[in-house]
N, C-alpha and C positions, 0 to 999 in steps of 0.2 A: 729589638730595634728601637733605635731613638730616633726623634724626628727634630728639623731643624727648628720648629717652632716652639718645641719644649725648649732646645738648648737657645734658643734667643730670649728668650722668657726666665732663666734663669739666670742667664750673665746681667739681663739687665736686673732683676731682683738683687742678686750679688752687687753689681755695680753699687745699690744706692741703699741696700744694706751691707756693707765688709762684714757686720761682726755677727752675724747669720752663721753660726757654724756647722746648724745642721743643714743647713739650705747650700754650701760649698761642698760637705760630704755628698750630695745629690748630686751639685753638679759634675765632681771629678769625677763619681760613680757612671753616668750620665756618659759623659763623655768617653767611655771605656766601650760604651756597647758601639757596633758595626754599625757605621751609614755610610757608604762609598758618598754618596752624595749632596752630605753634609761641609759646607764649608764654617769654618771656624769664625765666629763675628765678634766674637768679644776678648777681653783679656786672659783667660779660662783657655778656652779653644785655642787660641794664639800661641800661646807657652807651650798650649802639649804637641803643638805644631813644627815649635822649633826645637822644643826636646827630641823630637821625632827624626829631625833634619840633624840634629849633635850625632847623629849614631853613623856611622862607618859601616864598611859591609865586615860581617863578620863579628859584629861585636858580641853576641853570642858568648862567644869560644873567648874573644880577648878581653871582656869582664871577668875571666875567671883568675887575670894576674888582677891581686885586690891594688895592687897602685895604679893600673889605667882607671879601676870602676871607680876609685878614692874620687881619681880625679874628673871623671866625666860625672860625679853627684856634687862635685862643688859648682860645676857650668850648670847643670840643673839647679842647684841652687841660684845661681846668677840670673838664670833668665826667670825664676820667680822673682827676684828684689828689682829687675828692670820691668818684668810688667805689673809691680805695685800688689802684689800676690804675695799679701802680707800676715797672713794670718795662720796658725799652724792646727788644723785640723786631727785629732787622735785617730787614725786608721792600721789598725794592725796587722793587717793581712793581706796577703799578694796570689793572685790563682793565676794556673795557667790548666791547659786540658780542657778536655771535656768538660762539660757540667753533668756531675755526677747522679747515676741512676746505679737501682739495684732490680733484675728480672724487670726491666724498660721502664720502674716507676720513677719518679725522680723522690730525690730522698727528704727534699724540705727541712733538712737537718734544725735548724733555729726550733722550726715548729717540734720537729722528734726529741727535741731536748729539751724544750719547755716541755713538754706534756711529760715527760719521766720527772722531771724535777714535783712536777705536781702529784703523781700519781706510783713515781717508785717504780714503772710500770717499761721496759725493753722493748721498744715496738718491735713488729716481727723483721721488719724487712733490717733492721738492725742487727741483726742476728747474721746475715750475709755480709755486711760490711766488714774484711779486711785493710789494715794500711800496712803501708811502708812507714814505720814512724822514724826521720831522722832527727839526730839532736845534734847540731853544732855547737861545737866549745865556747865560741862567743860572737862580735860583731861580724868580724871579720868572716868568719867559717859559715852563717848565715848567708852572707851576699854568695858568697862561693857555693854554697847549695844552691841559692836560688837561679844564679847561674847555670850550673850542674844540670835541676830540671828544666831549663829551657831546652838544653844542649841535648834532655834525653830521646831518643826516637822510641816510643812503645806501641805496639801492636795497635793497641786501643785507645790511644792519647788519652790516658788515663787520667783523671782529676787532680792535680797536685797544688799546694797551697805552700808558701810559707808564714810566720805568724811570730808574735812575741808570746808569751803566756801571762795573761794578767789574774786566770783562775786560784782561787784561795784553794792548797790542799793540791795542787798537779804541779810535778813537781818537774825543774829544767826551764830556764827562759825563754832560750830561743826552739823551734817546733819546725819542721817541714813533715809532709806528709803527700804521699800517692797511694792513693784511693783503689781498693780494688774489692771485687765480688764473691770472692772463692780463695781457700788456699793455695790453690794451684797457681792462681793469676798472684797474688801476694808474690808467692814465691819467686816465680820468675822475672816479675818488678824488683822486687830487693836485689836478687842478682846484676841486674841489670844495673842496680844504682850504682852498685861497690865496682862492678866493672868496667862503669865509665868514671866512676870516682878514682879508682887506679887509674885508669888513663889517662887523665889529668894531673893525676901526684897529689890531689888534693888530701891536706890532712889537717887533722881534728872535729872530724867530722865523724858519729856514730849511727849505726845503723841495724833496726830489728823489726819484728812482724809486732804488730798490737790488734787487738780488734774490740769493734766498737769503738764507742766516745769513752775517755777516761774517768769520768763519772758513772759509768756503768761497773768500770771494774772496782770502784771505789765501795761501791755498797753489794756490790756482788764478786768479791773476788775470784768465785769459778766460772765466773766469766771470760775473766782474763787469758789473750793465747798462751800457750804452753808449748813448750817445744816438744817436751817428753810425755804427753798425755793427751786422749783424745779428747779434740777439739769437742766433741759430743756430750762433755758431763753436766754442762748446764743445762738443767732441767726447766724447764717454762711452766711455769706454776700455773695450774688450770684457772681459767675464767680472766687472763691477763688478756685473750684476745677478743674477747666482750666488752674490756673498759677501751681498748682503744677503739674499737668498731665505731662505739658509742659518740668517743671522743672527736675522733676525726671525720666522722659520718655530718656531725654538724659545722664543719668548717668547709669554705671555698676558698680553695688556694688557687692564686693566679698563676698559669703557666710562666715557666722561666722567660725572659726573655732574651735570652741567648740559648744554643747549643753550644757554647763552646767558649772558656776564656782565655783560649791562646791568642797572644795577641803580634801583633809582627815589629810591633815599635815599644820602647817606654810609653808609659803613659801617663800625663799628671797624677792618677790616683796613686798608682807608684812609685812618684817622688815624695808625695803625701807621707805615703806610707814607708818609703825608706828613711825619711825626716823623723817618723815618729821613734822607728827601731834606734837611730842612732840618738835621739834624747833620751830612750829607754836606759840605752846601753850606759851612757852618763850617769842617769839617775841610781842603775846598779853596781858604778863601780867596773865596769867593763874599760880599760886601757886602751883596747882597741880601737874604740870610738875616735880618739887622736887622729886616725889616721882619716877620719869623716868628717872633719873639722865641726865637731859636738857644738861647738859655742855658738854658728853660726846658723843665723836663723832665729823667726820667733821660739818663745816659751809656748810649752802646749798647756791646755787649759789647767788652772788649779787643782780640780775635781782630778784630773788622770794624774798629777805628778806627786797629790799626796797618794795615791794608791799606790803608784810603783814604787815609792819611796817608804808605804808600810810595807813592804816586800823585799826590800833594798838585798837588807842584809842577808836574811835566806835565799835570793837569787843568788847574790855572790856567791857564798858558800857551794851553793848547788852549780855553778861554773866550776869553783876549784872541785868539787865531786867526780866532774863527766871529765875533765882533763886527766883527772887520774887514773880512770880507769885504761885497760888497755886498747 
């Protein structure tokens, strides 16, 4: 929960610094979490107010024709250049669901993937984690997933994200993913996807089981699912649950502050973040973006546009790759 005195405190910090860029990632962040009670005071709050009030009933289901959603992210654009919301913040990633737990823990994923990056080391509860991994062909097939998991109804209102991929060495740009605990739950989420994905007629959009973070499978390829072999051959190398014990024994991680980031409206951080996919998608060469009006808008910071642009060109490639396939 947010309270109205943090988010008055940070529009006026924003206000009288603009070019605070991590201080406006806090506050779109900020402003995503639930307070029925909160009214909007500043320029920040305001926009996501009236992004909130652009939406039609139903918009759901009628974002998934990509020329209505083209056209309702240029009016989000617009009500950013009228409320002086000028600055283009790098955020790559969109959740809805749940907020993701495995056997009731919650997974703290940032922290489970530092501590492997340091240690080489699979926490355990990682070892439960299946996804749904989707890969969309490009800009366009992106927003139409992301649509797609809003639209989806699952048992569990499972965790789902979409994402660009800025990782050196994982390979495919654009990333969705639904989060699941068991083979069993994977399984019948994937179905679930392709079977509202057909329902839709939506196409260029692919779809398979992965488990774990993709850096696992990278330095342990029997990690990796398998359709044809059991799930069981990766063997946990004794004394791996000693170095995490160890590890995480000395940290205090703060409870999420949400159960849940389904949300019932756009929300600033989401036009943020749809701003950034479609500077991405420019930067690699994506066509599609055209239809996003790519030019419009600030530049996002230096540091992120030489990165995706040392990426350019194997993005691209790895587009025309997944287009190909069947």
């Amino acid at each position: 929960m947010r309270s109205q005195a943090q988010l008055e405190k940070l529009e006026d910090w924003v206000a009288n610094k603009p070019n605070d860029l991590p201080a406006i990632r806090q506050l779109v962040t900020l402003l995503e979490l639930p307070d029925p009670g909160a009214a909007p005071s500043g320029a920040f709050g305001k926009a996501q107010t009236r992004i909130g009030r652009s939406l039609k009933p139903g918009w759901q289901k009628s974002f998934l024709d990509s020329a209505r959603s083209a056209e309702a992210y240029g009016q989000w654009l617009d009500i950013l250049n009228s409320a002086r919301i000028q600055h283009a913040v790098p955020i790559g990633q969109v959740f809805s669901g749940k907020v993701m737990t495995i056997k009731g823990q919650h997974l703290y994923c940032g922290e489970k993937l530092k501590f492997f990056k340091e240690t080489s080391v699979i926490p355990a509860l990682c070892h439960d984690c299946y996804k749904v991994q989707i890969l969309p062909e490009n800009l366009e097939a992106m927003f139409q997933t992301y649509f797609l998991l809003l639209n989806l109804d699952l048992p569990g209102d499972n965790a789902r994200k979409c994402m660009i991929e800025l990782r050196d060495g994982i390979k495919f740009p654009y990333k969705a993913y639904i989060f699941c605990e068991s083979i069993a739950e994977v399984k019948a989420s994937l179905a679930a996807f392709q079977d509202i994905q057909a329902k839709f007629g939506i196409r260029g959009v692919h779809s398979k089981i992965s488990h774990g973070c993709s850096e696992y499978g990278l330095e342990y390829p029997e990690f990796k699912y398998s359709e044809t072999e059991d799930q069981n051959r990766f063997e946990t190398p004794a004394g791996w649950r000693d170095v995490e014990d160890k590890h995480f024994g000395r940290l205090k991680l703060p409870p999420p502050q949400t159960h849940t980031k389904t949300k019932l409206l756009i929300s600033l951080r989401d036009v943020f973040a749809f701003r950034t996919w479609v500077k991405y998608a420019e930067l690699i060469g994506d066509k599609s973006c055209r239809r996003y009006q790519a030019a419009i808008g600030p530049d996002l910071p230096a540091p992120f546009v030489k990165r995706v642009k040392g990426q350019a060109e194997l993005r691209h490639h790895e587009m025309l790759e997944l287009a190909a396939q069947p």
